[in-house]
C-alpha positions in Angstrom: -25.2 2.0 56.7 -23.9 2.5 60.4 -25.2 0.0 62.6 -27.4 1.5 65.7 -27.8 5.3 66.7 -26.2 7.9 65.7 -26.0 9.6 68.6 -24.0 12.7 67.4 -26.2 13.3 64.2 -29.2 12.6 66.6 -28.7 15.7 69.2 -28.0 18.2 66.4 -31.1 17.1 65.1 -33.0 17.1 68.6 -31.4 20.7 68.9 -32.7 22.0 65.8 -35.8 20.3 66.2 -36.2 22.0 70.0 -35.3 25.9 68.7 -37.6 25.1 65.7 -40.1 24.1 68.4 -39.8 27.4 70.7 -39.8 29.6 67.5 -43.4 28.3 66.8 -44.6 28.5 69.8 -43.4 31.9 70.0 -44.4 32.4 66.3 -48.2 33.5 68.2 -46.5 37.0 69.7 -44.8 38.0 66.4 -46.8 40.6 64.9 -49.7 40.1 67.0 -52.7 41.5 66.0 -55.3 43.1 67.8 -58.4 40.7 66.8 -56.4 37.0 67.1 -59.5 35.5 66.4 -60.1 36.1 62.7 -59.3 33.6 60.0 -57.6 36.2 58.5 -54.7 36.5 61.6 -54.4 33.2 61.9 -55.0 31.4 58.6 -52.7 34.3 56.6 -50.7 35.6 59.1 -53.2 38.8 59.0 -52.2 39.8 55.4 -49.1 41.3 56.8 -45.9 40.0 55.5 -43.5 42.3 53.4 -40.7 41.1 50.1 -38.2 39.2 52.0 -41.0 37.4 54.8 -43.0 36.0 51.8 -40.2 34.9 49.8 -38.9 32.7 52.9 -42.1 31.8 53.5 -43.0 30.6 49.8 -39.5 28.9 49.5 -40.4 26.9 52.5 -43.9 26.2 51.3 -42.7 25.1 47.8 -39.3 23.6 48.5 -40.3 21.0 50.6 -38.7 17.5 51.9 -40.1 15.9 49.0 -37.2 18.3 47.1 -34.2 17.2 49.5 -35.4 13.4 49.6 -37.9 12.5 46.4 -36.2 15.0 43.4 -32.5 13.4 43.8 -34.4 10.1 44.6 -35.8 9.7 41.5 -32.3 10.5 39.8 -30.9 8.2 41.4 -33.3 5.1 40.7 -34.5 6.5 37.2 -31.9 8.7 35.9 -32.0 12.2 34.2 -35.4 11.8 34.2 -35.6 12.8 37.5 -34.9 16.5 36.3 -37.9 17.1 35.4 -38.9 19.0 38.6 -35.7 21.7 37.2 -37.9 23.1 33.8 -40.6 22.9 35.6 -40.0 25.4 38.3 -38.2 27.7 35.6 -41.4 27.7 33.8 -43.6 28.3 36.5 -42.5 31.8 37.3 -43.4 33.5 34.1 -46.7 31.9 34.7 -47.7 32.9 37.9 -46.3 36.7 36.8 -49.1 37.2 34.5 -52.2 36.2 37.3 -50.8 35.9 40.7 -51.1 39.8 41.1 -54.3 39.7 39.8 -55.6 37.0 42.3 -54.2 39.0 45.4 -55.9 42.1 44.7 -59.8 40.6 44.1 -59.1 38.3 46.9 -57.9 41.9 49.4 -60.4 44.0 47.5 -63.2 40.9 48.6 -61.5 39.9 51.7 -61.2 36.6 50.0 -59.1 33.7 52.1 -58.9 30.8 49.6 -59.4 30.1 46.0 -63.0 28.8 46.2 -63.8 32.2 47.6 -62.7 33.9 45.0 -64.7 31.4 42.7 -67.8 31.5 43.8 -67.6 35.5 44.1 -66.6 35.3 40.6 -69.2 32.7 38.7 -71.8 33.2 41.5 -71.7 29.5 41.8 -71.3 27.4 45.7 -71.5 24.0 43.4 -68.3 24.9 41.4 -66.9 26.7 44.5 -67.4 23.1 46.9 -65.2 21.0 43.9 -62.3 23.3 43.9 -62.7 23.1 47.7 -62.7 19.7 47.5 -60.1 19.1 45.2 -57.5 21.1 47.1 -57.9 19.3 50.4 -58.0 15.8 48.5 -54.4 17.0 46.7 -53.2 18.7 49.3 -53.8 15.5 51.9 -50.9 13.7 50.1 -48.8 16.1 49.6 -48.6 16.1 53.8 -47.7 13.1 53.8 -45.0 13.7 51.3 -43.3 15.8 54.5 -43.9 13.3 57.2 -42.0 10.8 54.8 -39.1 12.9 54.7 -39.0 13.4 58.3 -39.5 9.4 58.8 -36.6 8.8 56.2 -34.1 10.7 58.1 -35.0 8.9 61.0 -35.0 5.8 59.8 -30.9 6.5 58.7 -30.3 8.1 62.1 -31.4 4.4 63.7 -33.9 5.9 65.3 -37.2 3.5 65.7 -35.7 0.5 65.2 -35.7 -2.1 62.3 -38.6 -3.3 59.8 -39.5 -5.9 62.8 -39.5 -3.6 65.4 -43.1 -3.5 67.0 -44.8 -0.4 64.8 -46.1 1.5 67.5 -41.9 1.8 68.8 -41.3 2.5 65.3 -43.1 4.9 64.4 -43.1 7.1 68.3 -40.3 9.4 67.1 -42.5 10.4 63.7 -45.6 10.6 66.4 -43.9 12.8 68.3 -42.8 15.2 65.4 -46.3 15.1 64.4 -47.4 16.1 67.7 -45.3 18.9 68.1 -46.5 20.4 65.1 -49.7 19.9 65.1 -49.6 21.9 68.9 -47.8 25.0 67.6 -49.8 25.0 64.0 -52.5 24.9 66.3 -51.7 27.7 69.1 -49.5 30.2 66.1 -50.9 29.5 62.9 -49.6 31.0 59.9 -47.1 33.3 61.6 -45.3 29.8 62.6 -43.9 28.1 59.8 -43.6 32.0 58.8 -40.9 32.5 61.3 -39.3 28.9 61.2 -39.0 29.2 57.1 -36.0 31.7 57.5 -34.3 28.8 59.9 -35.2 26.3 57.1 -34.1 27.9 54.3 -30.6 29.1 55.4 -29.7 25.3 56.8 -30.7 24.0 53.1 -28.6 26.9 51.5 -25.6 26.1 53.8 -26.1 22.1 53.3 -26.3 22.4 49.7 -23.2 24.7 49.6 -21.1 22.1 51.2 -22.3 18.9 49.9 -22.0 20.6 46.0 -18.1 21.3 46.8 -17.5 18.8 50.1 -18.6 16.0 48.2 -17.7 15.9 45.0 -13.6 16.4 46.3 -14.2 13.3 48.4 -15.1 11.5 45.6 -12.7 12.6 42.6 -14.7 15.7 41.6 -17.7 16.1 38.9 -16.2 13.3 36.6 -16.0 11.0 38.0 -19.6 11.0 39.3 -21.0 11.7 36.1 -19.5 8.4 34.7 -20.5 6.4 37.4 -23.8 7.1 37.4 -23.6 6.9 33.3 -22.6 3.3 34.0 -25.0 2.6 36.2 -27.8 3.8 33.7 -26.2 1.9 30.9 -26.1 -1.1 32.4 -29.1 -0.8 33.3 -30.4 -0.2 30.2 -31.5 3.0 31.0 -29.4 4.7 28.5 -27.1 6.6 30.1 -27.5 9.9 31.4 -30.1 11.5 28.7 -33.2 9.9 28.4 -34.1 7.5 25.8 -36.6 9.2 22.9 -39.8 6.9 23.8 -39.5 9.0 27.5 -39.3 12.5 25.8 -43.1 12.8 25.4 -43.6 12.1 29.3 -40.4 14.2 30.6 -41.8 17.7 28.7 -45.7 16.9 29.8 -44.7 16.3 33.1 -42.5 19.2 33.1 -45.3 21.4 31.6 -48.1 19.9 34.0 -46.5 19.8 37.1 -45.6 23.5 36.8 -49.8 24.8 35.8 -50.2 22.9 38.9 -47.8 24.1 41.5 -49.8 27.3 42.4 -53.3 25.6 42.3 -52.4 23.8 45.5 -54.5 25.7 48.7 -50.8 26.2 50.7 -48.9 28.1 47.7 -52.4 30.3 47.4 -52.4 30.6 51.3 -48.3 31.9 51.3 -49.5 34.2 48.3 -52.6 35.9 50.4 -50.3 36.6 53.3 -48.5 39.3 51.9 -49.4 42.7 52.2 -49.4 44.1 48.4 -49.5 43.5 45.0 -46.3 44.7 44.7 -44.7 42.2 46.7 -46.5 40.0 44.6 -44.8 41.0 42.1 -41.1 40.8 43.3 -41.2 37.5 44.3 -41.7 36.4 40.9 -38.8 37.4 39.8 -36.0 36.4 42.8 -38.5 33.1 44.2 -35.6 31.8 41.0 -33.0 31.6 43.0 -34.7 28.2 44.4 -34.2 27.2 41.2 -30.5 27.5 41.1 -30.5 25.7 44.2 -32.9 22.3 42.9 -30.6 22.1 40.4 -27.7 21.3 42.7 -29.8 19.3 44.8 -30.7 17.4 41.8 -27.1 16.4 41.5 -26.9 14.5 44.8 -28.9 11.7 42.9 -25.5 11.0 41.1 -23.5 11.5 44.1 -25.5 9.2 46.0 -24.4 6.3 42.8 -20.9 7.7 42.6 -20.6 7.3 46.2 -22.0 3.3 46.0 -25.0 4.1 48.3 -27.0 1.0 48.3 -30.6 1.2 49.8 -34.1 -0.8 49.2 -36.0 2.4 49.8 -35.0 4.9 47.0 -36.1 7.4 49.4 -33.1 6.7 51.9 -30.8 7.4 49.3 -29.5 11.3 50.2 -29.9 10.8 53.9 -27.8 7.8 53.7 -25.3 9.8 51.5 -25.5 12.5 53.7 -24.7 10.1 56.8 -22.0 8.0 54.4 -19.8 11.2 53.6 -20.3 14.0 56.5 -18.8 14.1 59.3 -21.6 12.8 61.9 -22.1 16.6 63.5 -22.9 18.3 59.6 -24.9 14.8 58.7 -27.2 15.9 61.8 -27.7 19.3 60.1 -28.3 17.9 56.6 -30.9 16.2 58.7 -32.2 19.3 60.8 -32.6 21.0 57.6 -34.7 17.8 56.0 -36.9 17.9 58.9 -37.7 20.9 59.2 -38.0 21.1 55.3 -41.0 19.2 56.1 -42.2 20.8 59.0 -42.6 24.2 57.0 -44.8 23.4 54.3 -46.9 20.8 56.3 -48.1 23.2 58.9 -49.1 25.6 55.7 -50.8 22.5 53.6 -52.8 21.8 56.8 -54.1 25.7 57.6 -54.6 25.9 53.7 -56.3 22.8 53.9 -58.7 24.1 56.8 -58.9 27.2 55.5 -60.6 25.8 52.7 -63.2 23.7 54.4 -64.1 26.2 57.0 -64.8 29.2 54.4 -66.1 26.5 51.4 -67.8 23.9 53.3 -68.4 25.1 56.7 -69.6 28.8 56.3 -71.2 27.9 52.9 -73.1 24.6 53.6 -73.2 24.0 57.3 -73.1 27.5 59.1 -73.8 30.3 56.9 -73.9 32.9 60.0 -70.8 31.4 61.5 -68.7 34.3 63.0 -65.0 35.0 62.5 -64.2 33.5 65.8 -66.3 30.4 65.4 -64.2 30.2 61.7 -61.1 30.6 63.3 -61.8 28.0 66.0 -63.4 25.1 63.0 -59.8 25.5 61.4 -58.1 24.9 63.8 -59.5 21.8 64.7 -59.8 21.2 61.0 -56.2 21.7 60.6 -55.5 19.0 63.1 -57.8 16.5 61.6 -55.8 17.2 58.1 -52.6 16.5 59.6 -54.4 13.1 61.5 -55.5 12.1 58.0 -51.6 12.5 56.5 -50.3 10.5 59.0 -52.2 7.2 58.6 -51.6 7.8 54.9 -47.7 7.7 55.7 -48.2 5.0 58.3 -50.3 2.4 56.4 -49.4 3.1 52.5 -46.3 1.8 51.0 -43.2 4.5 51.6 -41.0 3.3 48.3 -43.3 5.6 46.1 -44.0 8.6 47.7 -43.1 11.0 44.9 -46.5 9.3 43.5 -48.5 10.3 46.5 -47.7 14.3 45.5 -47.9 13.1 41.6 -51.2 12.2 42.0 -52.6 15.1 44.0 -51.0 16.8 41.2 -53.3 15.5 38.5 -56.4 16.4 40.6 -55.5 20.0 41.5 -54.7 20.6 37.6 -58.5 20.2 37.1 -59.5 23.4 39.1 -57.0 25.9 36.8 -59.6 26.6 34.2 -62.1 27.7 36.9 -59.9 29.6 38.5 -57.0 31.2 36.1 -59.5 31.3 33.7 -61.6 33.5 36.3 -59.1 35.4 36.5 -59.2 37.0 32.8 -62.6 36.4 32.1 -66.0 35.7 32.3 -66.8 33.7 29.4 -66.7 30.3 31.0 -70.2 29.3 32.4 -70.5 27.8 35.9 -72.0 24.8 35.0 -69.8 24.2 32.4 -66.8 24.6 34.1 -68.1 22.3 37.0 -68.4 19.8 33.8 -64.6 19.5 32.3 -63.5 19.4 36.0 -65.6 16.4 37.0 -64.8 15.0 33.5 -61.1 15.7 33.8 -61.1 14.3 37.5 -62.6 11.2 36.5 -60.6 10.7 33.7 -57.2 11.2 35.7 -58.0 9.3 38.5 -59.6 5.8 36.4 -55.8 6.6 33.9 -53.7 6.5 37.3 -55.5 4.2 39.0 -54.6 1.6 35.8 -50.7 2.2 36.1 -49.4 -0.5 37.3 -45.6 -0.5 39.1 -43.5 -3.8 40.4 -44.3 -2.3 43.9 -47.4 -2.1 43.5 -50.6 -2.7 41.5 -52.5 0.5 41.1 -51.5 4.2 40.9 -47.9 2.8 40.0 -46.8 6.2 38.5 -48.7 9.0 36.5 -47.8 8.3 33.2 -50.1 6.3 30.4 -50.4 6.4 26.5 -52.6 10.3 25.9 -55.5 8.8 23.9 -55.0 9.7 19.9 -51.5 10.3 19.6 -49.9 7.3 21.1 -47.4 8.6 22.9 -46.6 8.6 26.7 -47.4 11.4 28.6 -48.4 13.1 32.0 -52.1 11.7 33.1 -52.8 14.9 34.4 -52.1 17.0 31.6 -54.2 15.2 29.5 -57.1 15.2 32.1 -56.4 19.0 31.8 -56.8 18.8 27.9 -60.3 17.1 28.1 -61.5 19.6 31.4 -60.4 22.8 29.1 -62.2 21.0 25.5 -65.6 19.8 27.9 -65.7 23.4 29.6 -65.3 24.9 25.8 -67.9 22.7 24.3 -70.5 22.9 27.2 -70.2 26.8 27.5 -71.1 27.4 23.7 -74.6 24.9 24.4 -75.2 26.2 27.8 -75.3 29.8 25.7 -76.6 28.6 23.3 -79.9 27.5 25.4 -79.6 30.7 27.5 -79.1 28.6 30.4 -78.6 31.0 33.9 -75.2 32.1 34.7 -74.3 32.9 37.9 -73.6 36.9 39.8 -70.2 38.1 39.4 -69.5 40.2 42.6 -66.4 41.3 41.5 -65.5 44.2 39.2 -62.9 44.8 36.4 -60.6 47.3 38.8 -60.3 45.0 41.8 -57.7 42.9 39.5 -55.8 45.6 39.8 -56.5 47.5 43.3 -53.6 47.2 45.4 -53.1 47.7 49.5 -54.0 51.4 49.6 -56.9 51.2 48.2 -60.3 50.5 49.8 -59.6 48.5 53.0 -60.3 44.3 53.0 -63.9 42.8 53.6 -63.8 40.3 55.9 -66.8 39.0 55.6 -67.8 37.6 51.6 -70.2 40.4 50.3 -74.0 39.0 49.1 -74.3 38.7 45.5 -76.6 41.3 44.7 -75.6 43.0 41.3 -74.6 41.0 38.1 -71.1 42.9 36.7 -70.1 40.4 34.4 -67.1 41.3 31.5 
């Protein structure tokens, strides 16, 4: 590690930062609308965005700093296991094909904003409604602070702040100030912000990714050569070398399978989805939102580079920033770093308006203010939006760093819990409210007592999200087997609540809004009463 600043690496990082800075400020005259003071202009960018606008702006939502620092991270302290974010990703595609579409035309048919809109139109139910609501701001609050350690990381290699001993308020200024600066233009731009800074964030990661996959490799003896040292690193360590050992196989493909049911149950990926303006562009993106696939897997690799290259670090996290700073030249290692910073910078500011979104339509509107009007919701997420991003950063600033893959692995297992209420929604009307509001409280508790009982050597609870699934013996992904107990309780419960004729809720919706698309009837932007039951 250089000793002091990097003062070259620093202003190509300040100038990124700066033109990142202006776009979002200027993000609040792009397409402006003629009513700025609806949830649905600022919170999705007023439903406007076309193929290639939405796939930036998903990329940057999904591919976040926690995939430049935390995926090679984990490769690099744990070995091939680390891969597991690569299936994953391949397998969510397919998935979100089949009901994606489906979601974006009730929720334009119904003027819908979140997910818990679309819920209680569809089971009639506020109580089930306020848990997914819930949920997605509790999993969604780590995940934030996922970015902000990404941007801290690269700071902390830059020699900005200081050392561990430096007084923490001097420390921490420079991820104060980056906080600041986006919670002002989140604030003033909404949406349309991180919209119009994605395409600046996704062509610096292409372009770094490019040039470390060739740049680095020929600096240190080609493919290899890294692939050996990094073999030798995991053999020694007993690791087993670069495929993992049999007893991990159970806990690779379950966390494989349920990180990728939960990546679009998270508020931000529904919020990127909602913005678009059809079905069809729905549609597209699922089949070329891939290519970011391509890309993780070469990111992946930087994990071995970072051994091959004898990068040494106490903070796993440090790893690729360090490797970037160790083998670029100091001008490119600034716009590795621009590109990591503003990798988190993206998807925050969409986490947080997702975030508020959620309690101002969920909570707000449905428990506090029923008659609230759209200018009154709009101004509630906004200051909603900064209180989220508040929350994120005294998670970062007084939790321990070292495991903050576990921060976003935990959300993880709660926002798994809300798929049967609403994927399940989405193709029927089978599942009763109540029981539904059953397997998720059942499958929340369950997940959060299993990670809470993990144990790591840094530190004593929620260690990792991994334990032995109950009747098999095997280890495996907490959440999915929280899943497996919400989906068996919601079965079991439905068939007695039937059984004893128990009320079900009003459906609102109808069997042809799945399937309307932009030109047909115009968006509600108010939630219609329940007034007429059309279950099927």
């Amino acid at each position: 590690m250089k000793d002091g600043v990097n003062g070259v690496a620093l202003g190509v990082f300040i100038f990124f930062f700066l033109a990142v800075t202006v776009m979002g400020f200027l993000a609040a005259r792009w397409r402006r609308a003629d009513d700025e003071h609806s949830l649905d202009e600022w919170g999705l960018g007023g439903r406007s965005f076309g193929t290639w606008v939405t796939w930036f702006l998903l990329g940057g939502d999904l591919y976040t700093a926690y995939t430049f620092v935390a995926v090679p991270a984990a490769i690099y302290a744990a070995g091939a296991a680390g891969f597991f974010a690569v299936p994953y990703t391949i397998l969510v595609y397919p998935l979100i094909f089949t009901f994606l579409p489906r979601l974006w035309s009730v929720s334009h048919k119904h003027g819908y904003v979140t997910t818990s809109d679309f819920v209680r139109g569809r089971f009639g139910s506020k109580g089930l409604s306020l848990a997914v609501a819930v949920t997605g701001i509790l999993a969604t609050m780590p995940y934030i602070a996922l970015q902000l350690v990404g941007i801290q990381a690269v700071l902390d290699v830059m020699g900005v702040g200081g050392g561990e001993n430096t007084n923490w308020f001097v420390k921490d200024l420079p991820l104060l100030i980056a906080f600041g600066v986006l919670a002002a233009y989140t604030y003033s731009s909404g949406l349309r912000a991180p919209a119009l800074i994605a395409f600046v964030k996704d062509t610096l990661i292409y372009i770094v990714i490019a040039v470390a996959i060739i740049y680095i490799p020929i600096k240190l003896g080609g493919f290899d050569e890294i692939f050996k040292a990094a073999s030798d690193k995991y053999t020694a360590a007993g690791a087993g070398g670069l495929v993992p050992a049999e007893a991990g196989q159970w806990t690779y493909a379950t966390l494989a399978l349920g990180s990728a049911l939960a990546l679009f149950m998270y508020p931000h990926s529904i919020t990127a989805t909602l913005s678009s303006r059809s079905r069809e562009v729905i549609r597209r993106n699922t089949t070329i939102l891939p290519l970011y696939s391509l890309m993780l897997g070469l990111l992946a690799l930087l994990g071995f580079m970072a051994i091959a290259a004898g990068v040494k670090v106490t903070n796993g996290q440090l790893a690729i920033p360090q490797l970037f700073e160790n083998m670029f030249p100091d001008w490119f290692a600034g716009v590795a770093f621009a590109a990591i910073g503003i990798g988190a910078l993206v998807p925050a500011a969409i986490m947080s308006i997702a975030a508020a979104n959620l309690f101002t339509r969920n909570i707000y509107k449905d428990f506090i203010k029923p008659d609230a009007t759209p200018q009154q919701e709009t101004r509630v997420s906004k200051l909603v939006s900064l209180l989220v991003k508040v929350g994120a950063l005294v998670f970062v600033l007084t939790m321990d760093k070292t495991v903050a893959i576990n921060f976003q692995l935990l959300g993880g297992i709660w926002i798994l819990q809300t798929f049967p209420a609403l994927v399940g929604g989405l193709f029927t009307r089978w599942f009763h409210r109540w029981a539904l509001l059953g397997g998720w409280a059942v499958g929340m508790l369950y997940g959060t007592l299993a990670a809470y009982g993990v144990a790591s050597p840094a530190q004593k609870h929620f260690g990792g999200s991994s334990k032995e699934i109950p009747g098999i013996g095997e280890i495996g992904y907490i959440g999915l087997t929280a899943f497996v107990l919400n989906v068996a309780v919601s079965i079991v419960l439905t068939f007695a609540l039937r059984a004893f004729n128990a009320p079900d809720g009003v459906d609102e919706t109808s069997p042809e809004d799945y399937t309307a698309d932009a030109g047909d009837a115009g968006v509600q932007t108010e939630l219609p009463p329940a007034t007429a039951d059309s279950t099927h």
